[in-house]
C-alpha positions as CSV (number, residue, x, y, z in Angstrom):
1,X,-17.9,-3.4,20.4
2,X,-17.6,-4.0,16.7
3,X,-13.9,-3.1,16.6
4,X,-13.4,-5.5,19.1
5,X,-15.7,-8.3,17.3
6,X,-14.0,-7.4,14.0
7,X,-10.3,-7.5,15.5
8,X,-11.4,-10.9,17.6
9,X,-13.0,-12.5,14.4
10,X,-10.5,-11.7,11.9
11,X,-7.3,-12.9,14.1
12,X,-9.2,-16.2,14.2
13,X,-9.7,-16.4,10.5
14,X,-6.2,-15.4,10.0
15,X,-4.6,-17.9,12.3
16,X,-6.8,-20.7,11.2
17,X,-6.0,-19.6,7.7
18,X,-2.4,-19.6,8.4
19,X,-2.6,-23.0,10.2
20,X,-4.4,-24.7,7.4
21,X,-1.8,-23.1,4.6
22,X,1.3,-24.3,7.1
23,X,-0.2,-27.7,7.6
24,X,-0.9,-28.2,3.6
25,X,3.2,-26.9,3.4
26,X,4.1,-29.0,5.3
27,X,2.1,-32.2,4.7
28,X,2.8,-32.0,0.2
29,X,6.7,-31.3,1.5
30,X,6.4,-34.3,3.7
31,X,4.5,-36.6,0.8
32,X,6.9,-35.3,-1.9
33,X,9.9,-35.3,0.0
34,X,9.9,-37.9,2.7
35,X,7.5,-40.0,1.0
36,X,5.1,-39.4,4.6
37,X,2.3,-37.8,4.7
38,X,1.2,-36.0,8.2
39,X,-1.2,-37.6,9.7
40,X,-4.5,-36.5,10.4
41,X,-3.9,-33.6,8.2
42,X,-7.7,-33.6,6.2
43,X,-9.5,-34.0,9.7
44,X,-7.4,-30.9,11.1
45,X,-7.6,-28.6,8.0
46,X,-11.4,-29.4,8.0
47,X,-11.7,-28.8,11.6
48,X,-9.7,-24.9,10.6
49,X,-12.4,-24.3,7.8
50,X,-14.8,-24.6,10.4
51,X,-13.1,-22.1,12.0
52,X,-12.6,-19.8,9.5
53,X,-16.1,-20.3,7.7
54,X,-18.0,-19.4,11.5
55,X,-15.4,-16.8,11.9
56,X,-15.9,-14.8,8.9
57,X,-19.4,-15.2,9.4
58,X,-20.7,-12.0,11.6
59,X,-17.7,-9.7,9.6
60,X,-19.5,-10.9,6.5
61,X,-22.5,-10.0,7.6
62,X,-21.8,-6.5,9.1
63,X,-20.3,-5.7,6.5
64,X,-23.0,-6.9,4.2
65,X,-20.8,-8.4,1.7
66,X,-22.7,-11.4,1.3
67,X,-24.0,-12.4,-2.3
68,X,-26.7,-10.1,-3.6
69,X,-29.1,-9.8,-5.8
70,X,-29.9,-6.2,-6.6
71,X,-30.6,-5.9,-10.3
72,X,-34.2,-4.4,-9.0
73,X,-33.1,-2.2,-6.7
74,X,-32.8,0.9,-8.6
75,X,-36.3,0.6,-9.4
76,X,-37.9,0.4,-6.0
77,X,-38.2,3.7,-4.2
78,X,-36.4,4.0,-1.0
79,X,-39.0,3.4,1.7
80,X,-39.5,-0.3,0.0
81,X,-35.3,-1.0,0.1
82,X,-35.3,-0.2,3.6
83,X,-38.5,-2.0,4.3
84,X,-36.7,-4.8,2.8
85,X,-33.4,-4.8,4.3
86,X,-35.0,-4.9,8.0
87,X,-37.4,-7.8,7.1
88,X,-34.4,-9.5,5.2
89,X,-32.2,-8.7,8.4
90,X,-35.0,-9.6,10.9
91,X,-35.2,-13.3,9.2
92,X,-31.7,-13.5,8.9
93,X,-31.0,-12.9,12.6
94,X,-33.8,-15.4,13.4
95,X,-32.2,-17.9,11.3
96,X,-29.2,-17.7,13.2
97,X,-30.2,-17.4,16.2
98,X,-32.2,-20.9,15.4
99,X,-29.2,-22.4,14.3
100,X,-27.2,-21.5,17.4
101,X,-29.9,-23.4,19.4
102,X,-30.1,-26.2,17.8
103,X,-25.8,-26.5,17.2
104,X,-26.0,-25.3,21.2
105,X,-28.0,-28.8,21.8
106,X,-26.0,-31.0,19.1
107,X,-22.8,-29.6,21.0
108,X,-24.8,-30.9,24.5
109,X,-25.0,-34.1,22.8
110,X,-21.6,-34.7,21.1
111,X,-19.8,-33.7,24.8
112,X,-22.1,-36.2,26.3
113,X,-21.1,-39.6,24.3
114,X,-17.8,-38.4,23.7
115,X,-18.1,-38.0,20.0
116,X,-14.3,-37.4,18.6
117,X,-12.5,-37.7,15.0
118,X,-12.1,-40.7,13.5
119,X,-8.3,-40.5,13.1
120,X,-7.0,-38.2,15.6
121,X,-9.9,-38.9,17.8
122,X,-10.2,-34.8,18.9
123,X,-13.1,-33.6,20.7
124,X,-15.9,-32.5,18.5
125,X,-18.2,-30.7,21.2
126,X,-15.8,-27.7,21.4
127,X,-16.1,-27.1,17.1
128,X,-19.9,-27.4,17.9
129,X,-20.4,-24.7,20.6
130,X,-17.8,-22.3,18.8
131,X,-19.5,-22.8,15.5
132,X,-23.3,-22.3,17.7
133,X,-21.6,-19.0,19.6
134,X,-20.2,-17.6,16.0
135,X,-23.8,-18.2,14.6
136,X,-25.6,-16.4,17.8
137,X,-23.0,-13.6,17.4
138,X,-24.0,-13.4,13.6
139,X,-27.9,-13.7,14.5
140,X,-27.2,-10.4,16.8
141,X,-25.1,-8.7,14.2
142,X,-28.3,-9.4,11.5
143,X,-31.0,-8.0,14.3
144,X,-28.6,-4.7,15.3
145,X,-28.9,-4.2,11.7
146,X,-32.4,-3.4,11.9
147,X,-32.4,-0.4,13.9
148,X,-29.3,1.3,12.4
149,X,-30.5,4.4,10.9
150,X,-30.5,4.1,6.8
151,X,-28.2,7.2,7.0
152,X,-26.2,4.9,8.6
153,X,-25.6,2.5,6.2
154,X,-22.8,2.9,3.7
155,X,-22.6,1.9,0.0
156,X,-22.6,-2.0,0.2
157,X,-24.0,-2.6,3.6
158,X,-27.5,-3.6,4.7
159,X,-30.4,-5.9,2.9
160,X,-27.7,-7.5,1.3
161,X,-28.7,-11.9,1.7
């Protein structure tokens, strides 16, 4: 399951990533060259860092590369670090999972009046429910967290917030 989430994640950073560095191409070409700009292109590249930013969400959390603040750590014995990474992982998960249900409802909501861009007028809803799965998915990822064995854990990975 996780090589599957990690392979699934990553190609959707990288293609969004490579759509939004494409787009940029070819819109400054377009501007310098051709004096035309594409249009639409700063709704779609924000619409791709949605995608990458909800993406790279559960990878940076299994991973544990999220920002950290351990200057302490090598102070606290062992029993209190692991103590802390489950309670840090358990409200992390919770977070997420919150956030899923309440995107989950704003996705409801946006599909209901029809809510699109302003320029290109694209659907919104469909952002919405991908960002709320990609924040469930991430809520899971925190809570499996919890019962993997400290053994487990390589350098890196873990209470990391």
């Amino acid at each position: 399951m996780n090589t599957l989430l990690e392979k699934l994640c990553s190609v959707l950073c990288a293609l969004a990533l490579f759509a939004i560095m494409a787009l940029t191409f070819f819109d400054v070409g377009g501007r310098k060259l051709l004096s035309r700009s594409i249009t639409g292109s700063l709704e779609l590249t924000e619409l791709l860092m949605v995608v990458v930013i909800f993406a790279s969400l559960p990878l940076v959390s299994r991973r544990g590369e999220h920002v950290v603040f351990d200057s302490l750590d090598s102070v606290w014995p062992a029993w209190f670090l692991r103590l802390q990474g489950v309670l840090v992982n358990l409200l992390c998960g919770g977070l997420m999972l919150g956030l899923m249900w309440l995107m989950w409802k704003t996705g409801v909501q946006f599909y209901e009046s029809g809510e699109t861009t302003a320029q290109l007028h694209i659907p919104k809803a469909p952002f919405i429910f991908g960002m709320s799965l990609l924040c469930g998915i991430t809520g899971l990822v925190h809570l499996a967290l919890i019962i993997r064995p400290p053994e487990a854990l390589q350098e890196g990975e873990g209470a990391a917030l």
